[in-house]
C-alpha positions in Angstrom: 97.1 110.9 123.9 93.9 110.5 126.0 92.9 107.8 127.9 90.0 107.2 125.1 92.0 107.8 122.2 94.2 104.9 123.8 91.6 102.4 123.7 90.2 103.3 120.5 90.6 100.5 117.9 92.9 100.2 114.7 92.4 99.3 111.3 94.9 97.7 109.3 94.8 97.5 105.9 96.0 94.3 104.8 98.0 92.8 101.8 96.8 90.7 99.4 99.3 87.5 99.6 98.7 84.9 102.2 102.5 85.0 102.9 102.5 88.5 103.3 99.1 88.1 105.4 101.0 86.1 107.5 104.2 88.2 107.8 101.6 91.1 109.0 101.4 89.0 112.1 104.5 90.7 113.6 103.1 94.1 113.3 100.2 92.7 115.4 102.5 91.4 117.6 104.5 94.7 118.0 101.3 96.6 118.0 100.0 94.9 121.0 102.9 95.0 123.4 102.5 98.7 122.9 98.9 98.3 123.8 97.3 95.2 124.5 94.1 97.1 125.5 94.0 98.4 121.6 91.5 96.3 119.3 93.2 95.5 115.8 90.7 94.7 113.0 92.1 93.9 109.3 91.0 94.5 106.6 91.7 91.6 104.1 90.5 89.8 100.6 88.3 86.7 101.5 91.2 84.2 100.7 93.1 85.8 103.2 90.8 85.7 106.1 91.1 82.3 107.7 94.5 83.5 108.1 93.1 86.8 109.7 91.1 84.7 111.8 94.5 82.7 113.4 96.6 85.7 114.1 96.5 86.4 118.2 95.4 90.1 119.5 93.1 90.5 116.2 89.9 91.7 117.2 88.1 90.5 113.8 89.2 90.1 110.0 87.0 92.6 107.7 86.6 91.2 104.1 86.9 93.4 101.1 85.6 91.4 97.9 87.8 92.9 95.1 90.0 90.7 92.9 93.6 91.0 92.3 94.2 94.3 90.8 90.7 95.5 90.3 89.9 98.7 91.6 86.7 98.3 93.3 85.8 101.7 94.2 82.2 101.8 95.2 82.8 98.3 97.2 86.0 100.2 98.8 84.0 103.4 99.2 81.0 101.5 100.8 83.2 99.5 103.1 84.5 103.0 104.2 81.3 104.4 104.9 80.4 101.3 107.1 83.4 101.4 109.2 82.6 104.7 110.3 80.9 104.1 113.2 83.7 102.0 114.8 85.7 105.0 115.6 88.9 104.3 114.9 91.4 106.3 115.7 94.3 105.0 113.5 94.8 103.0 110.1 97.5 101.6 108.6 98.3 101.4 105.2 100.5 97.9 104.2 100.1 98.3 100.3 101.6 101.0 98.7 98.8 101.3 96.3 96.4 104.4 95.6 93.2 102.4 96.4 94.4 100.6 99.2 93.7 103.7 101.3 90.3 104.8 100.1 89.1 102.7 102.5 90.8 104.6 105.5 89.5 107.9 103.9 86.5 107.0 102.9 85.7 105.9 107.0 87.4 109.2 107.9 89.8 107.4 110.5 92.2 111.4 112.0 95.6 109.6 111.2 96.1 107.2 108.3 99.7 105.6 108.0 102.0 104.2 105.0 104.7 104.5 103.0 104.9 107.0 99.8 104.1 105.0 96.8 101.4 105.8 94.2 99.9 108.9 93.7 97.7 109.2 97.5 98.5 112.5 99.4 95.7 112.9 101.1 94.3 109.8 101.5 97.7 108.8 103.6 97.9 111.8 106.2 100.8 110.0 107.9 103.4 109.4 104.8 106.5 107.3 105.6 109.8 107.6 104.0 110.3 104.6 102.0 114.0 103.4 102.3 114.9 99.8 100.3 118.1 100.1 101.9 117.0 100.0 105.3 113.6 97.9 104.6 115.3 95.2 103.3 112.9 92.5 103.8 108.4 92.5 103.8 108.0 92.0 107.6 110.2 94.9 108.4 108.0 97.7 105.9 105.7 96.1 107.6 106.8 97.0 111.1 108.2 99.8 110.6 104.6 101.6 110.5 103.6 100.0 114.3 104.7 103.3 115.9 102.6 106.6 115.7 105.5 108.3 114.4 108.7 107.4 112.0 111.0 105.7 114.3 114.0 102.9 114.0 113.5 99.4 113.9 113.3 97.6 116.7 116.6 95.3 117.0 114.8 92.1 117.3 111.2 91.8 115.4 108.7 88.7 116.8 108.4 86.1 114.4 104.7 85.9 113.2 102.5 82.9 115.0 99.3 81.0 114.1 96.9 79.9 116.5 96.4 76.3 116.1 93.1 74.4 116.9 94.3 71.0 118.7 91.0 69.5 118.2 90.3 70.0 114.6 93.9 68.9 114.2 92.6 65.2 115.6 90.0 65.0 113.9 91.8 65.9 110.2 93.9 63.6 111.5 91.4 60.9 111.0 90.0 62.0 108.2 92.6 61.6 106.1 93.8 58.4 107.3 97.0 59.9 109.1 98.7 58.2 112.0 99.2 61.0 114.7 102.7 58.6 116.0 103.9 58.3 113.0 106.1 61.7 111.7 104.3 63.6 108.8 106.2 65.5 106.3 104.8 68.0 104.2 105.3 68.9 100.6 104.5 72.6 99.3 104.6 72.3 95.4 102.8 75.3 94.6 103.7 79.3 94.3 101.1 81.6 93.2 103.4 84.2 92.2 104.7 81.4 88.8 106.5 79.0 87.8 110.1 80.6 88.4 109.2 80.0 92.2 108.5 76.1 91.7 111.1 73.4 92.3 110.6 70.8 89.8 107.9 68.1 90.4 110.3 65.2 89.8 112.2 66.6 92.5 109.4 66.7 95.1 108.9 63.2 93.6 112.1 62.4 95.0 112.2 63.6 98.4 108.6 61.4 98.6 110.0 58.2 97.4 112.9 58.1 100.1 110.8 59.2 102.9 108.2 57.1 102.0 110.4 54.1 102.2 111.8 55.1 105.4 108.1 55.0 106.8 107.9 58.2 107.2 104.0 60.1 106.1 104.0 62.2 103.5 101.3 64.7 102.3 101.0 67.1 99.5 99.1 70.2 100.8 98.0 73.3 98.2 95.0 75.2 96.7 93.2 74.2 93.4 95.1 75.4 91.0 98.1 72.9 92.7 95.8 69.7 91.6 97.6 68.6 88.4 101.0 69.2 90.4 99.6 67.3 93.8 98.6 64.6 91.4 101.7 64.2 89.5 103.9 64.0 92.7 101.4 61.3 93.8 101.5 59.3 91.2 105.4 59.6 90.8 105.3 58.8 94.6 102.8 55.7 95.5 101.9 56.1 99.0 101.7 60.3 99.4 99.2 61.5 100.7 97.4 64.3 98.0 95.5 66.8 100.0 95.7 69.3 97.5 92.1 71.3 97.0 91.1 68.9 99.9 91.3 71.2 102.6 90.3 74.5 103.3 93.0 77.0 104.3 92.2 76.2 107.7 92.5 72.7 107.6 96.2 73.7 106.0 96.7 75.4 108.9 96.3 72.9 111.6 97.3 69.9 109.4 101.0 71.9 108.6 101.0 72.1 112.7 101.3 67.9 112.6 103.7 67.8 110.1 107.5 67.3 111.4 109.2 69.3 108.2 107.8 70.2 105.3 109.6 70.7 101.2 108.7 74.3 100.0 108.7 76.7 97.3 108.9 80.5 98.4 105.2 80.4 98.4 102.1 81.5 101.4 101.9 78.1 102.7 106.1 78.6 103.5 105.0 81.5 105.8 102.3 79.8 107.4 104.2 76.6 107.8 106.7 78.4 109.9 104.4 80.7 111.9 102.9 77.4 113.3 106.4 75.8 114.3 106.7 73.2 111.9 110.6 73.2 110.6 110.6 74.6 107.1 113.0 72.9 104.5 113.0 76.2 102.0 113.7 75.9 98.3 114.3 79.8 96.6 115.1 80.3 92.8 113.8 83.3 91.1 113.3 85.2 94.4 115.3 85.6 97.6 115.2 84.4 100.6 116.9 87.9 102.1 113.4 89.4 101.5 111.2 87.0 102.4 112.9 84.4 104.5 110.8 81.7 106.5 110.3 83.9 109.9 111.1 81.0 112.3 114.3 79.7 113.8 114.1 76.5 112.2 114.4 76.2 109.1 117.0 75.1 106.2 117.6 77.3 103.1 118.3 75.9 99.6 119.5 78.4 97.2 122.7 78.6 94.6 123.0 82.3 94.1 123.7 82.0 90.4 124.7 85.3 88.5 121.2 85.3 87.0 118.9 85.1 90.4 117.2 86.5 92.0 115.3 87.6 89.3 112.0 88.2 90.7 110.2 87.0 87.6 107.0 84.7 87.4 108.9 82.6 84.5 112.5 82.6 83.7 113.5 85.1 81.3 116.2 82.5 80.4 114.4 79.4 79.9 116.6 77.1 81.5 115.6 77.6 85.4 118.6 76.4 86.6 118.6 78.2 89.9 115.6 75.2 90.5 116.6 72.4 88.5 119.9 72.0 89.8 119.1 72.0 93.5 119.4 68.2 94.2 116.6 66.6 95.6 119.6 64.5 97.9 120.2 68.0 99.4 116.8 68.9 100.2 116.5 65.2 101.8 119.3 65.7 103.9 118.0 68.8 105.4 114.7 67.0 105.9 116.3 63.6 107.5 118.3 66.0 109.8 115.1 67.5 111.0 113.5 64.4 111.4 116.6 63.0 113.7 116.7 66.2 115.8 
């Protein structure tokens, strides 16, 4: 490759999930150490891009206004046409979707990586044999198109990381009333995937109560659709702190950094929770945490591998949601105490 082909920039096409935004960070990571002199723009949905703009060796985030499913094909087709000039030399392709590479085609970037999946020869020149087996979990499909051409895994893939800003940190700090010597724990009700993702309110409830009595700050982070859930823990659980549709997705980011543990469904703010160090207490029912594990070496797992789950549904085809109603909010508190102590 030429000395200007090197240098030239690369566009990835992001996915749509802040957790899987997040996982994406380890094929920056990987991307870079090949060549840090390489700029890396991404393409991502507006929700998405405060996350964009935290990711280390990302040049700049490039939103793409389309709602969840929608096809968006002159806004896709205009975006490529604008890109154009950039001169990239590469693009890669995370979803396996049709018109998530119109984009790449439309800017008429020479090689244009991802895996087989809908109907797009042509628009993906570079197509990747999809293998479950081996591709076992998000992060590695997603590093597994960092090199030009198919080749194995590496053995050990970085875990993704968050840029945190220490001074906006303070200062949320004392906005919201929050002692910076004092440990904060952090409680994740949400899951935008459904409901067969949350653990049961009462349950978060719980963990709040005990903490709370140990002296120990708690706060209850998520978006606005969380509110009714944020309130209910709060009112179950006098002295949380609700911060749910208080913060913007930024704030989330530097306010998980404070926090000593946090309580989570299998949700985004899991991911980013553990990409900026903070020790993730992990609570799975209709999905699994083999496929999308917290990426970070400290965190606790709470799942009971019943015969019925991993399901992968939004609701429980069942109707009972045991695989989340049964996990003890004791067990969750003792991971939580432990990471408090240690």
């Amino acid at each position: 490759m030429s000395a200007a082909a090197d240098a030239a920039p690369l566009l990835i096409v992001g996915p749509s999930w802040v957790g899987d935004m997040v996982m994406a960070q380890s094929l920056c990571q990987l991307l870079h150490a090949d060549n840090p002199h390489r700029p890396l723009d991404i393409i991502a949905p507006p929700w998405s891009l405060p996350i964009v703009a935290r990711m280390p060796h990302v040049r700049q985030g490039i939103g793409l206004d389309v709602k969840h499913g929608e096809a968006g094909l002159r806004v896709r087709r205009n975006l490529g046409h604008a890109l154009r000039k950039q001169g990239y030399a590469r693009a890669i392709v995370l979803p396996r979707s049709a018109k998530a590479a119109l984009v790449p085609w439309h800017a008429n970037i020479p090689q244009r990586s991802g895996f087989r999946g809908e109907f797009r020869f042509g628009l993906i020149n570079d197509m990747r044999v999809f293998d479950k087996t081996l591709l076992d979990q998000t992060v590695k499909r997603f590093a597994a198109l960092a090199p030009a051409t198919q080749q194995p895994l590496p053995a050990q893939l970085p875990h993704p990381v968050l840029h945190i800003d220490s001074a906006a940190r303070e200062q949320l700090l004392v906005d919201f009333a929050l002692s910076a010597t004092t440990p904060i724990v952090g409680l994740l009700p949400g899951a935008e995937y459904g409901p067969a993702k949350c653990w049961p309110l009462p349950h978060f409830a719980a963990v709040a109560r005990s903490l709370i009595a140990a002296g120990v700050q708690v706060c209850v982070f998520g978006g606005p659709k969380d509110r009714n859930a944020g309130a209910a823990i709060v009112a179950a659980a006098p002295g949380a702190h609700n911060l749910v549709g208080e913060t913007t997705l930024a704030d989330v980011v530097d306010l998980l950094s404070a926090c000593t543990a946090v309580v989570s469904n299998d949700s985004g703010l899991m991911h980013v929770a553990a990409a900026v160090g903070t020790h993730v207490v992990a609570v799975y029912g209709s999905s699994s945490p083999a496929f999308t594990p917290p990426l970070t070496d400290t965190a606790d797992i709470h799942t009971l591998n019943l015969s019925c789950s991993p399901c992968f549904e939004r609701n429980c085809p069942l109707g009972h949601l045991d695989c989340l109603n049964n996990i003890a909010p004791q067990a969750v508190l003792a991971s939580v105490n432990a990471a408090l102590s240690g």
